[in-house]
Biopython code that builds the backbone (N, CA, C, O; Angstrom):
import numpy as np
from Bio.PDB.StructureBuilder import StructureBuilder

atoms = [
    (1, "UNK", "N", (-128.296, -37.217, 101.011)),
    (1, "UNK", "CA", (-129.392, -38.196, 100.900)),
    (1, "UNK", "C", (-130.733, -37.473, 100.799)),
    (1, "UNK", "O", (-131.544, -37.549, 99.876)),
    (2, "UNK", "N", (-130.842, -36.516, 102.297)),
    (2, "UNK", "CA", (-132.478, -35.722, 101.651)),
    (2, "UNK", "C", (-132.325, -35.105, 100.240)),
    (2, "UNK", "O", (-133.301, -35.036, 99.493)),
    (3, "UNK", "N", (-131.118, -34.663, 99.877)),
    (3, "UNK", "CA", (-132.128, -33.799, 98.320)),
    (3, "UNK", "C", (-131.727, -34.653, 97.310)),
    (3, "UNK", "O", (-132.156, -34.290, 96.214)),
    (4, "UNK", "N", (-130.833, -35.994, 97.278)),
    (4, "UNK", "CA", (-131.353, -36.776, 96.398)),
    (4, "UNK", "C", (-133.142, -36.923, 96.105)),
    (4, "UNK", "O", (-133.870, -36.744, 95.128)),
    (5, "UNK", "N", (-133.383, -37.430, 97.821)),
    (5, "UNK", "CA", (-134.664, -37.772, 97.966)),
    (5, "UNK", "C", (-136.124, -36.657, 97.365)),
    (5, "UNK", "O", (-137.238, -36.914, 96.908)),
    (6, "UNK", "N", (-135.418, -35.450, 97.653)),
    (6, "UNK", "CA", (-135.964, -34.048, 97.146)),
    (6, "UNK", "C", (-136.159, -34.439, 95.591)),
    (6, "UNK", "O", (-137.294, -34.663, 95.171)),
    (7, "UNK", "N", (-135.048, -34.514, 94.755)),
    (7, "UNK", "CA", (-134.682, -34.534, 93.340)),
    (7, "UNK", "C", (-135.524, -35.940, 92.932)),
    (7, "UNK", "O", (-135.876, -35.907, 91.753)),
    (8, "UNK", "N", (-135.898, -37.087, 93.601)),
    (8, "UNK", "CA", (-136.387, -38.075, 93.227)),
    (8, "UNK", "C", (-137.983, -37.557, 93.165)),
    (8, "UNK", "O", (-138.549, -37.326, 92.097)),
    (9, "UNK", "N", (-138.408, -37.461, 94.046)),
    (9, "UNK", "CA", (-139.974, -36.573, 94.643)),
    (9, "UNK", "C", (-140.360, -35.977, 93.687)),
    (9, "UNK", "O", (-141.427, -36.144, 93.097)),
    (10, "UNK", "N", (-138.853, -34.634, 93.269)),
    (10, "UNK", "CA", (-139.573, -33.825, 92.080)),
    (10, "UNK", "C", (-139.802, -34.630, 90.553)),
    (10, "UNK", "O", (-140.688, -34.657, 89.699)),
    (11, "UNK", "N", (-138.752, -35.121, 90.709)),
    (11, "UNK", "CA", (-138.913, -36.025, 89.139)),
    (11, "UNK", "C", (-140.158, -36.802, 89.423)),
    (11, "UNK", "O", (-140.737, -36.842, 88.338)),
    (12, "UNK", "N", (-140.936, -37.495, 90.386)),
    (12, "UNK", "CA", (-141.992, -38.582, 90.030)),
    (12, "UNK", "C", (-143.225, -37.239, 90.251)),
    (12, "UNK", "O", (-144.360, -37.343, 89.785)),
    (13, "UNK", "N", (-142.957, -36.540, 90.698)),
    (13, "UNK", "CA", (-144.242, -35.326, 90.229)),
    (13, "UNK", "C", (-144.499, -34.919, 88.936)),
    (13, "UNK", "O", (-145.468, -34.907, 88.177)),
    (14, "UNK", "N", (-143.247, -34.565, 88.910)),
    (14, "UNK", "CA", (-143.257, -34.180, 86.828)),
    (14, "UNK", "C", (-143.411, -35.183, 85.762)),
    (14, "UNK", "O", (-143.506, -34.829, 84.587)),
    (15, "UNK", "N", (-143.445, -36.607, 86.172)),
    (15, "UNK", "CA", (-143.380, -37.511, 85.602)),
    (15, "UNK", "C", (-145.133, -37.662, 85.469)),
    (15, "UNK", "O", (-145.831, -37.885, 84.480)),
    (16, "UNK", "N", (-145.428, -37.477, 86.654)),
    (16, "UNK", "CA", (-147.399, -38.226, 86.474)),
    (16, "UNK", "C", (-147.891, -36.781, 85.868)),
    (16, "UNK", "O", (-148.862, -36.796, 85.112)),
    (17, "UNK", "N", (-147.322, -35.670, 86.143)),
    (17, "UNK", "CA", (-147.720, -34.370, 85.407)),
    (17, "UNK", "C", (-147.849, -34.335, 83.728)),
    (17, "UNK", "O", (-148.872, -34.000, 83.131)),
    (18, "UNK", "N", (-146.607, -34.748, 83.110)),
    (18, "UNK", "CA", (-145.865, -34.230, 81.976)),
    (18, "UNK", "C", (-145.342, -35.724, 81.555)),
    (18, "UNK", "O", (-144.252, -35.815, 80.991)),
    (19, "UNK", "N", (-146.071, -36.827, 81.812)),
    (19, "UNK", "CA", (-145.591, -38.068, 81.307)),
    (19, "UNK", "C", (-145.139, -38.257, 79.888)),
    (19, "UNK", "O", (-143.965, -38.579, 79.705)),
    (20, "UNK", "N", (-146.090, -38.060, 78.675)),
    (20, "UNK", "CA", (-145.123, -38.342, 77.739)),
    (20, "UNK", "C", (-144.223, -37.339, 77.346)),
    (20, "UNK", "O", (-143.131, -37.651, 76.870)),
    (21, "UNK", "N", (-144.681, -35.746, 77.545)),
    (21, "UNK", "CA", (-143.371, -34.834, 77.078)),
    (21, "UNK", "C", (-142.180, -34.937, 77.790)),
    (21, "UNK", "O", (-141.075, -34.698, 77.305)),
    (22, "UNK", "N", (-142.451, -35.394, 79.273)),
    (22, "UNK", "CA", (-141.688, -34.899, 80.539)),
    (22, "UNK", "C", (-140.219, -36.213, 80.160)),
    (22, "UNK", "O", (-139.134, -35.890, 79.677)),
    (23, "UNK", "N", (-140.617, -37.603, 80.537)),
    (23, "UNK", "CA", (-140.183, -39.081, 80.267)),
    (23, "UNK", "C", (-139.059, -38.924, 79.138)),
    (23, "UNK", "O", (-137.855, -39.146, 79.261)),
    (24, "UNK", "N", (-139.936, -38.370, 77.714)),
    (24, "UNK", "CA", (-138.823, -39.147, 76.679)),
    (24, "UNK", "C", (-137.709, -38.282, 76.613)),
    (24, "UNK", "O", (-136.706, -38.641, 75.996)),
    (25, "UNK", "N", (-137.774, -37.005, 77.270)),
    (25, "UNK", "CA", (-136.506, -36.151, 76.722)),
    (25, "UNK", "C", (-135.785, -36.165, 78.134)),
    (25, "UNK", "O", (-134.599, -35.836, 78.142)),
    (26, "UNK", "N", (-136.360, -36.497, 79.266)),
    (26, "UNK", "CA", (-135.055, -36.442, 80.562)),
    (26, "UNK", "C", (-135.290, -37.503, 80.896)),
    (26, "UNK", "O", (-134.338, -37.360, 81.664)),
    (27, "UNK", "N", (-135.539, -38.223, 81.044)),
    (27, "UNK", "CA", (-135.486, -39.953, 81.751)),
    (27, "UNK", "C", (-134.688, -40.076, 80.792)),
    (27, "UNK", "O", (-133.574, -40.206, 81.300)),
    (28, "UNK", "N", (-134.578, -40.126, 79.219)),
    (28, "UNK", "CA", (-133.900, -40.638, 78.615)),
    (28, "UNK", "C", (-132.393, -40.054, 78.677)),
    (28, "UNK", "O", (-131.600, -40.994, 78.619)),
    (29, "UNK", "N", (-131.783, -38.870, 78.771)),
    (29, "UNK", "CA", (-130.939, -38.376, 79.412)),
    (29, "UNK", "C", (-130.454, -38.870, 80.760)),
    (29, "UNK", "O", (-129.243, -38.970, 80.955)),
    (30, "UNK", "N", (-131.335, -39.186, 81.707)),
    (30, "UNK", "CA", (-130.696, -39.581, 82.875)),
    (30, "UNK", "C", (-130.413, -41.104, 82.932)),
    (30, "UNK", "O", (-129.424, -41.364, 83.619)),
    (31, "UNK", "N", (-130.954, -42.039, 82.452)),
    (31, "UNK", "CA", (-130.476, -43.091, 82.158)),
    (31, "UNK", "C", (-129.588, -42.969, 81.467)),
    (31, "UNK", "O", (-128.988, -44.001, 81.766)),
    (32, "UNK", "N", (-128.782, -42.340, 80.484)),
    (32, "UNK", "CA", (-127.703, -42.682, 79.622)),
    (32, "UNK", "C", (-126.580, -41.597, 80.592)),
    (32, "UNK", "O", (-125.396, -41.490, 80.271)),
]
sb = StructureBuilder()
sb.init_structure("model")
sb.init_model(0)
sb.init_chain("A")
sb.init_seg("    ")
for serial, (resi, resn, name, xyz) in enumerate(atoms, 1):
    if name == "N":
        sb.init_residue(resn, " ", resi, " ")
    sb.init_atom(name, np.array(xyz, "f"), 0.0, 1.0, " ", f" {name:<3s}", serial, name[0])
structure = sb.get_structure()
């Protein structure tokens, strides 16, 4: 559960960092 929570943390850092490069190529990967 913590390093889900770890792995969630890092993704919404890199997300407000690197929003449109970061989003379309691994969000879109991790949703599918």
């Amino acid at each position: 559960y913590n390093s889900f929570c770890d792995f969630i943390e890092f993704k919404h850092d890199n997300i407000i960092m690197n929003t449109s490069q970061f989003t379309q190529s691994s969000w879109a990967r991790h949703v599918q």
